[in-house]
C-alpha positions as CSV (number, residue, x, y, z in Angstrom):
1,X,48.1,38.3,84.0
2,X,47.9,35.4,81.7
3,X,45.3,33.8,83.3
4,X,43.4,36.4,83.5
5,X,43.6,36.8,79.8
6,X,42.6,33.1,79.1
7,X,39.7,33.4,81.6
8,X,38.9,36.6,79.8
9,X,38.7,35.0,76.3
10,X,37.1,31.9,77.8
11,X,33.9,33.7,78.7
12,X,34.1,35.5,75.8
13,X,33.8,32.1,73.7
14,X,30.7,31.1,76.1
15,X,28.8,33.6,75.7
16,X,29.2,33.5,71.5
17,X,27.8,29.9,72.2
18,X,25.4,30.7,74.3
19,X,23.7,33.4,72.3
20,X,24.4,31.4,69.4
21,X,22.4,28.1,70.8
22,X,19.5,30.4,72.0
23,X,19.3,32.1,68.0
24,X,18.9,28.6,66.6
25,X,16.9,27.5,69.3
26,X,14.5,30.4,68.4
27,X,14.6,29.8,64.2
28,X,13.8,26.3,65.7
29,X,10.5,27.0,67.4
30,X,9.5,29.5,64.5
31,X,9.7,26.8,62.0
32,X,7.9,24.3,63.7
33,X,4.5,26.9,64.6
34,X,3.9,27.8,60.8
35,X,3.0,23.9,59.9
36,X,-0.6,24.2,58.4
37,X,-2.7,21.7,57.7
38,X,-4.1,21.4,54.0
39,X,-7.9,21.7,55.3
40,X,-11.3,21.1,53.6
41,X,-13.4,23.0,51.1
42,X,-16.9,23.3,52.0
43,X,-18.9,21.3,55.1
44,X,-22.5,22.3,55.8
45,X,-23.0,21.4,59.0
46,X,-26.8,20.0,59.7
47,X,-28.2,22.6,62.1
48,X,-32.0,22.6,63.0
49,X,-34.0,26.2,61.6
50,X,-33.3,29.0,64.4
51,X,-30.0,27.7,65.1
52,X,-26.7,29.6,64.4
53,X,-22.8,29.0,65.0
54,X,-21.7,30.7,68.1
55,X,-17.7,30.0,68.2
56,X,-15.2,28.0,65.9
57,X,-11.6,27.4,67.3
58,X,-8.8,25.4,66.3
59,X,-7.3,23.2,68.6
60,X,-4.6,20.5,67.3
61,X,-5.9,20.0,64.4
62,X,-9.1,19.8,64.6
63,X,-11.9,22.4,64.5
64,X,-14.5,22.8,67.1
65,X,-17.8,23.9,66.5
66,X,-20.2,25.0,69.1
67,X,-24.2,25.6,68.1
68,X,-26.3,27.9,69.6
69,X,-30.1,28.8,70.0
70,X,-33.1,27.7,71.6
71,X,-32.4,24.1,73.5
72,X,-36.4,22.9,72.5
73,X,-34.8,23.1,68.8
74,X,-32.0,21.0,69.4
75,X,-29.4,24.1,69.1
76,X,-27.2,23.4,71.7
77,X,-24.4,21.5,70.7
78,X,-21.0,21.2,69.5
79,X,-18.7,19.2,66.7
80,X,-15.7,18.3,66.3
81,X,-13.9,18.3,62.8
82,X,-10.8,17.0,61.4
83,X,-9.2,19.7,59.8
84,X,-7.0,17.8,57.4
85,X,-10.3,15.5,55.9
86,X,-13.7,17.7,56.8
87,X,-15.4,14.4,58.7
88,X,-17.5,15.1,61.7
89,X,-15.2,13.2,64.5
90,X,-18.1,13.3,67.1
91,X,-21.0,15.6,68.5
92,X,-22.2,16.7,71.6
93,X,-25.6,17.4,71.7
94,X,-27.1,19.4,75.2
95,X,-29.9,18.2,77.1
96,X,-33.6,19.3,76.1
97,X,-34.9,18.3,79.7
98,X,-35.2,21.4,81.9
């Protein structure tokens, strides 16, 4: 009976740890995701006349820009932008030739 007891309170104690590890583990994670990045004011991106932005995401710091409207105008393309400073990190620019 008294090792029954012991095994008893044993499991008891590992499963406060355990549930106690996975709580901190998730406060852990939580912190981390809310890290922001201070970001720019204004940027004016330079887009032929007849183009328009057709997406913006975020992707590890940096935003991604992708240009739409008619290829002849030189529409079709895409930036990428550092989030923290505002600077055009590189451009992809889609072929005119049909």
């Amino acid at each position: 009976m008294q090792a029954l007891k012991a095994l008893v309170i044993g499991m008891g104690i590992l499963i406060v740890l355990g549930l106690a590890l996975v709580a901190y583990g998730l406060v852990g994670r939580s912190s981390k995701q809310d890290v922001g990045v201070a970001g720019f004011d204004t940027l004016k991106l330079a887009l032929p006349p007849g183009c328009n932005i057709a997406e913006a995401r975020v992707s590890d710091g940096h935003l991604v820009v992708r240009s739409d409207g008619p290829m002849e105008r030189g529409c079709q393309q895409v930036f990428l932008i550092d989030m923290a400073s505002g600077k055009i990190l590189g451009r992809v620019v889609g072929n005119q030739e049909q």
